[in-house]
N, C-alpha and C positions, 0 to 999 in steps of 0.2 A: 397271515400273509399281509405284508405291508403296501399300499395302494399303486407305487412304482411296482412292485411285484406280480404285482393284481396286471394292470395294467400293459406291462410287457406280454403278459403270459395272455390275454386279451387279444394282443396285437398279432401275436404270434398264430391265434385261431383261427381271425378274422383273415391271416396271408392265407393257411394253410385249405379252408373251406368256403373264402371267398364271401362269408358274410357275417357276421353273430348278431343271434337277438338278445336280448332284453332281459329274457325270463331265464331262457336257457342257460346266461351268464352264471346269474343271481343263484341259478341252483345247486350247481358247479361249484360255485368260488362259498356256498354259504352265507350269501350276502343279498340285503335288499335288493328290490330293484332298482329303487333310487340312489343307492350306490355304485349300481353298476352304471345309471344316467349318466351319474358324477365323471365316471370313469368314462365314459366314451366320448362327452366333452371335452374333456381335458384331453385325449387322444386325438380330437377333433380341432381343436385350438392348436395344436403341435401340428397339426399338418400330416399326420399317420394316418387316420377316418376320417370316413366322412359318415355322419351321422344320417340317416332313413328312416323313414316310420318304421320303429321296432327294435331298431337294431343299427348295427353299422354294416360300409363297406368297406376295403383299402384303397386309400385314393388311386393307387392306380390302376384301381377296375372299373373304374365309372365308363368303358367302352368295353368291359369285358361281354362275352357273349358265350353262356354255356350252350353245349350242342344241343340239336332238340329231343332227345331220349332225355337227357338230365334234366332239360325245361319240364319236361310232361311229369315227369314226378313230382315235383315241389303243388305242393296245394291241390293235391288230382282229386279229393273230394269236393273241395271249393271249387273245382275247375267245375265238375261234375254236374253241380247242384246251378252254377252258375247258366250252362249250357242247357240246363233246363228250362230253366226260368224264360232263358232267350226264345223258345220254342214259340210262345207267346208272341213273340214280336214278327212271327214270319208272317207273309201277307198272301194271301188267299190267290193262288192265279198270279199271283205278280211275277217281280225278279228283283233279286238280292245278290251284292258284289259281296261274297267270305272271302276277310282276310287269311294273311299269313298271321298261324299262332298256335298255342296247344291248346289253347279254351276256344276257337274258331274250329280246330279240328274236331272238337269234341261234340261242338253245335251240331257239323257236318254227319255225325258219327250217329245225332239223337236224333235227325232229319226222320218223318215215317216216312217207309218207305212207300207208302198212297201218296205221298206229298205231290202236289203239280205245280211246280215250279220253275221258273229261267234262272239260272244259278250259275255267277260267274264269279271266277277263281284264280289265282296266279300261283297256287300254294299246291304242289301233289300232295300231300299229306290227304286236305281236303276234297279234291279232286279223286282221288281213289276209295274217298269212303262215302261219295255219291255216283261213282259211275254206274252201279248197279241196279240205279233208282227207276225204273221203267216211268213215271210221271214229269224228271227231272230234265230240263234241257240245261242242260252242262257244257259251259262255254270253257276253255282253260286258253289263260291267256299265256302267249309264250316271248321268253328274253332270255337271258342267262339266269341258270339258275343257281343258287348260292346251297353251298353245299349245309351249312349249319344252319338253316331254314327251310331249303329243300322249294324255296319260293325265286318267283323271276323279279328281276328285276332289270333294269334297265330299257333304252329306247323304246324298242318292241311293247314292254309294257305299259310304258307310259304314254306312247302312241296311241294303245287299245282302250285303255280307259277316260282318253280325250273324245274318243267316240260313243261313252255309256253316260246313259241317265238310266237308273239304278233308283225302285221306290226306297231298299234300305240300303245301307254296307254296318255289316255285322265286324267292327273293326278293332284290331291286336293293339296290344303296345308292350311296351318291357319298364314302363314307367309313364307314375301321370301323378299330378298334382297342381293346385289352383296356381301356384304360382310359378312353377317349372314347363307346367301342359304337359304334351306327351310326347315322350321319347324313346327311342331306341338308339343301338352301338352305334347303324350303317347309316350311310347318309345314304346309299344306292335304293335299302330298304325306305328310310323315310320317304325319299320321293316318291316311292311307288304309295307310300301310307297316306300322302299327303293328295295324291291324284285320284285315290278310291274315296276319299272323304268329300271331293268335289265333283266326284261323277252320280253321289248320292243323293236323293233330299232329305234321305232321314239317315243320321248316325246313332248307331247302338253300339257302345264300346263296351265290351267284355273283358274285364279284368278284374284278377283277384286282389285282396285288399294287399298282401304281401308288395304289389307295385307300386303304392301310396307310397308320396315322396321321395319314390327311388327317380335320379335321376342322372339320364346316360346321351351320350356326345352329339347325337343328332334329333334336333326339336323339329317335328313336321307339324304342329298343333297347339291350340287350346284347349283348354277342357271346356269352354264357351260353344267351341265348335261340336260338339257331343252334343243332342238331345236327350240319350236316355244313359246314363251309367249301369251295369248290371254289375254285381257284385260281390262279396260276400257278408258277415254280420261280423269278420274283423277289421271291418271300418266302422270306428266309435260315428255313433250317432250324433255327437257333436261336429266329427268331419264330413258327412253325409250333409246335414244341415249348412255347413258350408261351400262345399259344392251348388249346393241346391238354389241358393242364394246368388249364383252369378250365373242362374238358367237352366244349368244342367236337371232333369230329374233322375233319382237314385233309385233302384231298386237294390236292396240287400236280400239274396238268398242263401 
């Protein structure tokens, strides 16, 4: 196959699944990785991809936003292991703002149920997988809620977390990197992402490495504003160390 060939049929994958990586290219087509590189530049220079850690997008998905069943499956081991790790960072007696997210769900999900905590939330996902917690005082804050987050958003919400100070906020994104920060589709979303970040003193951002250099239409953040990264071990330790370098600290689980 000739590298236009290559290339179209690339293009064609990337509409049809909304993303391709790297590897999975290269096994497909019989071809290095470094060719399929080749290849996604050169799609990427045309103005068809946009290139992401890993892989590409179609430019015009960088606002796409899959529903959250299809989110919770992508990296649900990496989410898993992620959520665990976070376990560690809940605070003894305190209270913590859980974002909207499927690795925030899953914290929610590994929460013990002995846990004695004030836990506030704008996300039902999360909110229904601590109601049952007999130790948990569970606040849910309310706005309209978006149906392919299942989280609130607007006035009402952003009212509610002008009145919290919050020891942590355990906080979502759909994309981060040092020099894009972090982003999601919604701008109605980021506001609300942007007001739990300032009602906390400590941010812990849980995201899998799959969201490295993905970057989507509304920026609420830097990754400056992050104290702790949690994450997975497919973010090369060369980009861990860069992170780490402009404040943030990395945990890869």
């Amino acid at each position: 196959m000739y590298a236009p060939e290559r290339q179209q049929e690339i293009l064609r994958l990337a509409q049809e699944s909304g993303r391709v990586d790297v590897l999975s290219l290269a096994e497909e087509f019989q071809v290095t990785a470094e060719t399929v590189r080749r290849d996604l530049k050169a799609l990427d220079r045309a103005g068809l991809l946009r290139r992401v850690h890993g892989g590409a997008i179609p430019v015009g998905r960088l606002d796409f936003e899959p529903d959250l069943a299809e989110r919770d499956a992508v990296a649900a081991d990496e989410k898993d292991r992620i959520a665990q790790a976070a376990l560690a960072e809940l605070p003894a007696d305190g209270n913590v703002i859980i974002d909207a997210g499927t690795t925030t769900a899953r914290l929610a999900a590994a929460v013990p149920v002995d846990a004695a905590l004030t836990v506030v939330t704008h996300a039902l996902p999360v909110a229904a997988r601590l109601a049952d917690h007999p130790g948990i005082a569970l606040h849910l804050v309310g706005g309209r809620v978006r149906h392919r987050t299942r989280a609130a958003v607007d006035a009402w919400a952003l009212g509610a977390y002008a009145e919290i100070s919050a020891d942590v906020v355990f906080l979502a994104t759909n994309g981060f990197s040092p020099d894009s920060g972090l982003t999601t589709p919604d701008l109605a979303e980021a506001a609300v992402k942007r007001a739990v970040v300032k009602a906390a003193r400590r941010v812990v951002l849980l995201a899998d490495s799959n969201k490295f250099g993905q970057r989507h239409f509304a920026r609420f953040g830097d990754l400056t504003d992050v104290d702790l990264l949690i994450t997975d071990t497919g973010l090369s330790p060369d980009d861990a160390r860069s992170i780490e370098s402009r404040g943030t600290e990395v945990v890869r689980a």
